[in-house]
N, C-alpha and C positions, 0 to 999 in steps of 0.2 A: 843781268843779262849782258852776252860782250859778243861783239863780230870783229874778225881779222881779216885783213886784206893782204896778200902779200908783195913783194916787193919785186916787179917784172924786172928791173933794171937797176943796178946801183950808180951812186953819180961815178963822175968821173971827170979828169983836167979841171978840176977847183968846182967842179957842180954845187950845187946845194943839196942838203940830205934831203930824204922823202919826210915826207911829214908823220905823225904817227899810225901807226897800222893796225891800231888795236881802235875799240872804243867803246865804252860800256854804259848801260845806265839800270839802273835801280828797276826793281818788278816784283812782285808780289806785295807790293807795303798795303793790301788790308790784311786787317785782322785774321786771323788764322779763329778765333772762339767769338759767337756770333749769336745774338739770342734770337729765338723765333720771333716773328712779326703776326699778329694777329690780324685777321680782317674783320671789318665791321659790325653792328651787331646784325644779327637776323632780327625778322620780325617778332611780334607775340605769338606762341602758341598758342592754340585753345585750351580754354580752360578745362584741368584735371579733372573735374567734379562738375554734374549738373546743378549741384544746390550744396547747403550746406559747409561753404565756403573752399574752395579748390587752389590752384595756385594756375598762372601763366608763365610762362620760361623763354626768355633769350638768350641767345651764347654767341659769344665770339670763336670760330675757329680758327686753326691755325693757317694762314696763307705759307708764310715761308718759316720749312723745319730750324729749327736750329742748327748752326755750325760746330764742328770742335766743343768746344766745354761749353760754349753759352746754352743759358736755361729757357725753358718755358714753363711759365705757370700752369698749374692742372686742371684739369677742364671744370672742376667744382668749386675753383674760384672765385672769389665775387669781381674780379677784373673780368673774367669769363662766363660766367654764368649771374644771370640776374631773376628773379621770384617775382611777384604783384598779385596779388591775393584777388578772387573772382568769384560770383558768382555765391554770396555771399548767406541769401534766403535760404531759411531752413526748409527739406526736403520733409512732401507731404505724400503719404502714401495715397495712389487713387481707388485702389480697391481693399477694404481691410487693414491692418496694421504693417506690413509687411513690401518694402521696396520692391518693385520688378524691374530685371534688369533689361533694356530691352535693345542695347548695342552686339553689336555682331565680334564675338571677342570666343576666347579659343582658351580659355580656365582650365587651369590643374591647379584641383585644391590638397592641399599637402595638411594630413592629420596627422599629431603626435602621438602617439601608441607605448610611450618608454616609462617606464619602471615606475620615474622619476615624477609623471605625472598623480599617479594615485587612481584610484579603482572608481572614486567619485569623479575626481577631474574627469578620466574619458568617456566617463559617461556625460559628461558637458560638454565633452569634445564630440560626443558622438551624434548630438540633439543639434548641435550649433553647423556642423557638416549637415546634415540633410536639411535643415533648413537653409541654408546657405545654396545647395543645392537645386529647391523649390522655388529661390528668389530669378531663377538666372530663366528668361524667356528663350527657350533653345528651339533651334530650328535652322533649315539651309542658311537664312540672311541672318540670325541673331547668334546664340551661344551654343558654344559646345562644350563637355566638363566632361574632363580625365578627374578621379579623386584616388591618391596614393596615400594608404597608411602606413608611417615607418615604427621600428624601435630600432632594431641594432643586433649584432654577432652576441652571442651569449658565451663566448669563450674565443680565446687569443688567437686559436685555430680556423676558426672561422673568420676572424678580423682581417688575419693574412691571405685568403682566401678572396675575401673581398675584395682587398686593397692591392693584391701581388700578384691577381690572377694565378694563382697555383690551382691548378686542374679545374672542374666544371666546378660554375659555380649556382646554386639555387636561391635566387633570390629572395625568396621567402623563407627558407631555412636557417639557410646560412647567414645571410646579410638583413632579414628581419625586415624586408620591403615587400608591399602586400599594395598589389592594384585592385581596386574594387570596381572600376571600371576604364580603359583606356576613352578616347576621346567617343562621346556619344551624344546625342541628343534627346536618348530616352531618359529623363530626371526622374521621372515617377520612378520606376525600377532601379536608377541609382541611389536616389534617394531611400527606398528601402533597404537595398543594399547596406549603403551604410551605418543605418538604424541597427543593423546586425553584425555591426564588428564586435569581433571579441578581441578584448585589451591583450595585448601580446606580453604585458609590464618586462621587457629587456631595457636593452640601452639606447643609447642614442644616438642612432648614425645620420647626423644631417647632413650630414658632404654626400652621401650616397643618395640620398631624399633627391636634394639638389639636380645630384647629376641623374638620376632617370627622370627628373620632369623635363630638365633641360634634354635628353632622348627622344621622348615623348613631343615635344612643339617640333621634331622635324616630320612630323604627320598634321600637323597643321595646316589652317589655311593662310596662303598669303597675304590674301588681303583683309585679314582676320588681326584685330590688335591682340598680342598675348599676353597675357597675366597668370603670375603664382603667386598664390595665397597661402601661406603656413600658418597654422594655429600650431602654437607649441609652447611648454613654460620654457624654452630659451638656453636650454640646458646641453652641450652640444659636445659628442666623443672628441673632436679635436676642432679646436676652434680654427686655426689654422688651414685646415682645409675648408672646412667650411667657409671660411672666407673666398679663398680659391675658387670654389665651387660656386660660390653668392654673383661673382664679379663675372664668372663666363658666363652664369646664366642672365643677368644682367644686360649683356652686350645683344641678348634674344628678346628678352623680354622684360615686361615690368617685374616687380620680381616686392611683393608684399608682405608684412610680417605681422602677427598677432598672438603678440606675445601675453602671458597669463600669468599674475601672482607679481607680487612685489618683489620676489627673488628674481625675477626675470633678469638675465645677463643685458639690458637694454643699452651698453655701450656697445659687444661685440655685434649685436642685432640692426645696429643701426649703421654698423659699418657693412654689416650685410644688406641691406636695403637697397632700392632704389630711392632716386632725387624727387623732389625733396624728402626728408624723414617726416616731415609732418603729416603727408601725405600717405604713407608708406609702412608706417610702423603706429598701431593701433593701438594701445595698450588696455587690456583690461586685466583690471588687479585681481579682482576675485572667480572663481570657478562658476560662481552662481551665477555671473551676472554673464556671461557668456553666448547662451543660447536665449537670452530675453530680447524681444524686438528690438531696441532702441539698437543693443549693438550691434544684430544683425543688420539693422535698416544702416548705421554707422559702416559698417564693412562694405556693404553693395554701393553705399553713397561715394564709398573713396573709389573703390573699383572698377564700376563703370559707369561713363560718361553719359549716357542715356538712361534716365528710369522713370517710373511712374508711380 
């Protein structure tokens, strides 16, 4: 930085010169690349789970963004984010074998329908939905449950259709997505509903599953916690989007996986997930074991924080 003064008067008859007219000093010397500043941690969350051992969550957020090239670490960090395990007693069902869910939460449950799964799978698929269904106490103050069955475009034609909006598109047709109920409180009726899907055996369009459940919670309640649940063996037309599709839904809601069969992609699945994965990605290996109490009572135990 420099200021000039000029010179009103030169000397004269042996005067002295002016002194100098210029005069500068140094500015900018911080760093131009700056890494973000975290602030403190927050408190503990409430625990994920009423029983059956849950997790608690602190995070540091970011106070000051980063400058120029300096970094900040991502938010699933352990400098950022921190777990402590909760609530730790095993979950006793009070009426029958069967959990009730009885928190006030805004459910779409996402069924797998593709090819891929087998003619026996969805019919496990299909026993393990309406019971899942039957677990959740619906009402003004408690749940409500959208359940969306996918498979996927049965030809390249329709894929483009889906994905490039090229003319109308029919969602159940064309793109192999089939609602059996948007958000309701009647489970009895849904629940039969579901007992009555016919396996569609196409492909797999999970980025498309994704983004209509994510459509689907802007009918929701606000003061309603949201959750999606997918049962699927894992199997997914382009992982890629799927991920895409995982991470906006995400930023909505909780966002749960239940994945089937030891082939299960459970690396791309868990990058799908919400935090933690333990919490969040379910695994059962076999088809049988699927719709048997324990994993159902397992599923509603991780999903909502209220049960009986």
């Amino acid at each position: 930085m420099e200021r000039v003064r000029s010179t009103r008067q030169q000397p004269s008859g042996g005067g002295r010169p002016c002194d100098s007219t210029t005069e500068s000093t140094s500015c900018g010397d911080d760093a131009c690349d700056e890494d973000c500043k975290l602030a403190g941690w927050t408190g503990w969350s409430p625990c994920s789970k009423a029983c059956s051992g849950g997790f608690q969550v602190r995070e540091r957020h970011v106070a000051q963004k980063a400058r120029g090239q300096g970094l900040c670490v991502g938010e699933d960090a352990s400098s950022r984010r921190e777990y402590k395990k909760c609530n730790k007693e095993e979950c006793q069902p009070k009426n029958g074998g069967i959990l009730q869910c009885k928190a006030k939460l805004d459910v779409v449950l996402v069924l797998d329908g593709s090819g891929s799964i087998g003619e026996a799978g969805f019919e496990q698929v299909r026993k393990a939905g309406a019971a899942l269904v039957k677990a959740f106490d619906a009402g003004a103050e408690t749940a409500q449950i959208a359940v969306l069955m996918f498979s996927g475009p049965d030809s390249w034609e329709k894929y483009q259709k889906c994905t490039e909006n090229l003319g109308t598109v029919d969602l159940l047709t064309d793109c192999g997505l089939a609602w059996v109920s948007h958000f309701t409180t009647g489970t009895t009726a849904l629940a039969d509903g579901v007992s009555r899907l016919i396996w569609p055996k196409k492909t797999s369009f999970v980025s498309a599953a994704l983004a209509s459940a994510d459509a689907e919670l802007r009918s929701g309640r606000a003061e309603a916690q949201s959750v999606v649940i997918v049962i699927t063996d894992g199997k997914a037309m382009n992982p890629r989007k799927t991920f895409q599709a995982a991470r906006a839904l995400r930023s909505k809601a909780r966002l749960m996986w239940v994945p089937i069969t030891r082939k299960a992609d459970l690396a791309n699945i868990a990058s799908w997930a919400s935090r933690p994965v333990a919490d969040n990605v379910l695994v059962v290996h076999d088809f049988e074991d699927l719709a048997k109490p324990a994993q159902i009572n397992n599923i509603i135990a991780a999903a909502c924080p209220v049960v009986e």
